[in-house]
C-alpha positions in Angstrom: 87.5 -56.3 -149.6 85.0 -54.4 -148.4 81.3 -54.0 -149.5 78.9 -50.7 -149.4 76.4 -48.5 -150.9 77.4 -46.6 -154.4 77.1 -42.8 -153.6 78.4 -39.3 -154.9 82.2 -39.3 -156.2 81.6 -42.9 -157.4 80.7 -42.2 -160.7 83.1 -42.7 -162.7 84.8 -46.4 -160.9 81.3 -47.2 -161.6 80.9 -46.6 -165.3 84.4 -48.0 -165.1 83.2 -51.1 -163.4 79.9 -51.8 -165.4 81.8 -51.4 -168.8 84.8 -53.5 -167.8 82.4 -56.5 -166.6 80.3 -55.8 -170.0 83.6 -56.5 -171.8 84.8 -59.5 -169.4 81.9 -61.4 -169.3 79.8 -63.6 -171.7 77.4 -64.1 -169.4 75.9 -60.5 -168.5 72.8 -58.7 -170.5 75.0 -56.4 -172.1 77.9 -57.4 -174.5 80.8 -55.5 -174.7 80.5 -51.8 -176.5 76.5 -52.2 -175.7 76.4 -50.2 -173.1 78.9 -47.5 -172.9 78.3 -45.6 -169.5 80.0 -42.7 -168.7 80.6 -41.0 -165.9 77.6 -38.8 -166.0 75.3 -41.1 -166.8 76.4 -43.2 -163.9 76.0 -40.5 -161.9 71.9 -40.0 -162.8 71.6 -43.8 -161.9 73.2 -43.4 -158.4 71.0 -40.7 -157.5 68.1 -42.5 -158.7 68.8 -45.1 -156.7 69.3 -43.1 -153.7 66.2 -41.4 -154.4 64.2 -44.4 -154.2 63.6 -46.4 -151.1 63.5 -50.0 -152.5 66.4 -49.8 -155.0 69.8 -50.0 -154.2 73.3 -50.1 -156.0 76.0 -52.3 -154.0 80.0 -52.1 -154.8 82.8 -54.4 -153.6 85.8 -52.3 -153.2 89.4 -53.6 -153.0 92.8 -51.8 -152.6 90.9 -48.4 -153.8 89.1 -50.2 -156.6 86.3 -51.1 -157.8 85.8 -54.8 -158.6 82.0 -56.0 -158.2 78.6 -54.6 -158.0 75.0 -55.8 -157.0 71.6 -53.9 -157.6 68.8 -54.4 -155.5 65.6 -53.7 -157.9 62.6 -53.6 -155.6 58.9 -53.1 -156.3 56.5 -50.6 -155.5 53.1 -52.0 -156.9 50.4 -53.9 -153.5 50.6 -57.0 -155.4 54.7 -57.4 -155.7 56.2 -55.3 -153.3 57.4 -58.0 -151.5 59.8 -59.1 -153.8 62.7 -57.8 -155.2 65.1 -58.3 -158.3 68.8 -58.7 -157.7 71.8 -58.3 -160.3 75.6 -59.0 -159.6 78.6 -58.5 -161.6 81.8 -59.5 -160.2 85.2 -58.2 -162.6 87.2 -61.9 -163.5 90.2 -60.9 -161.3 87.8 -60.7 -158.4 85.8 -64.3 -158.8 86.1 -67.1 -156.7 87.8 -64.9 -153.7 84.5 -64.5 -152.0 83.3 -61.4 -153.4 80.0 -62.3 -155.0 78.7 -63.7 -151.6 79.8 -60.2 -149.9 77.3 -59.1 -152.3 75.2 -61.5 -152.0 75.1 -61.2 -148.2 74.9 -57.1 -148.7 72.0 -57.1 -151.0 69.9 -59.9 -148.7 70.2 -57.6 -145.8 69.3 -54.9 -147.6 66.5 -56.6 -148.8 65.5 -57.9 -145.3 66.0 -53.9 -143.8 63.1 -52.8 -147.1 60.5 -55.8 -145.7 60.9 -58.2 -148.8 60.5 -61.4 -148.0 61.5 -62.7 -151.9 64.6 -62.7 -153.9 64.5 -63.2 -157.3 67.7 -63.3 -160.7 68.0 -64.9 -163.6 70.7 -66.1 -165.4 72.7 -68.3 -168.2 72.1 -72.0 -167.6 75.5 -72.5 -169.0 76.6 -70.0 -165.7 78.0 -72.9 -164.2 80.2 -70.4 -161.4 77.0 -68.1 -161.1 74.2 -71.0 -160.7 76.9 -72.3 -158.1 77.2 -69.3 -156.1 72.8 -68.5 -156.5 72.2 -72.1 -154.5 75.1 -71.9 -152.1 73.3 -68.4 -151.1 70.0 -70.7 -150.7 68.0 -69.6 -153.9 66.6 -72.4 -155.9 65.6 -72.7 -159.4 61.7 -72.1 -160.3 61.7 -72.1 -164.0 63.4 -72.0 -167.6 63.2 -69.8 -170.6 64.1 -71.5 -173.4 66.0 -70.3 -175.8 65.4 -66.7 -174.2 69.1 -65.3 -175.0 71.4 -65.3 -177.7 74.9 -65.7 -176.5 77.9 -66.8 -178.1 76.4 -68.0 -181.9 73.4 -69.9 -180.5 70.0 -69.5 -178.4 71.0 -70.2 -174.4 68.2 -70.7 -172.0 67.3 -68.5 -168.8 67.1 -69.9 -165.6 64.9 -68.4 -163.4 65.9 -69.1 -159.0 63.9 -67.4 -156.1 64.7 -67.1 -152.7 61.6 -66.9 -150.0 63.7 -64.6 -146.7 60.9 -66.1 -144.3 60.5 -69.7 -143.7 56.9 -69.5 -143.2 55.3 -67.5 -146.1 51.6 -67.9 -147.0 50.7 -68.8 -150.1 
């Protein structure tokens, strides 16, 4: 498995990969048939994000394929540009073989290479497999949102984890 930067002529494994994880997964934003991306559209979004300097899209490639992503969200603003917003998606086949940490590790040296010294995600507090992999990776949790997502027939809460990339940040 190996992990890079989405570029041209990965548009369409990415639409694949986004609308395949949407369908897989109960615990991503989208559900499946919300988001619908096609090639094109996937397209626009990698060259936004190579047109940006703090935003970057990450893929896990195996055998050719697809099989997990991770953004890299930065900010632009004096007050928060030393943080930065990370998503991951790993396809089901893929979990638990290591690929969300090559991700993980991809997107915090990233982050380290743009100056952010804070990582920050959210996700289900019923994400058991996520939460796991989020404090194994050293982030810790900071806050819930109750009731913040409707998932499967009933209101779930948000967990909020952050990760501070220097040991000695002023505050």
């Amino acid at each position: 498995m190996h992990v890079r930067m989405a570029g041209p002529g990965d548009e369409s494994a990415l639409a694949e990969l986004l609308n395949k994880i949407d369908s897989e997964s109960e615990y991503m934003l989208y559900e499946k048939g919300e988001r619908n991306l096609t090639a094109a559209q996937a397209g626009r979004m990698i060259e936004h994000f190579c047109e940006e300097e703090k935003l970057t899209i990450f893929v896990a490639e195996q055998a050719k394929h697809l099989v997990g992503y991770g953004l890299l969200l930065g900010e632009k603003l004096k007050k928060n540009e030393h943080r930065a917003a990370l998503v991951l998606g790993v396809k089901q086949a893929a979990q638990g073989k290591g690929t969300g940490m090559a991700i993980m590790k991809a997107l915090e040296d990233q982050a380290l290479k743009n100056g952010v010294k804070r990582l920050e995600l959210t996700t289900l507090q019923s994400n058991a497999p996520a939460l796991h992999l989020y404090k194994k990776c050293g982030f810790k949790e900071e806050g819930v949102r109750k009731g913040s997502l409707y998932a499967r027939g009933h209101f779930e809460d948000e967990l909020y984890l952050g990760k501070w990339l220097e040991e000695e940040v002023t505050r």
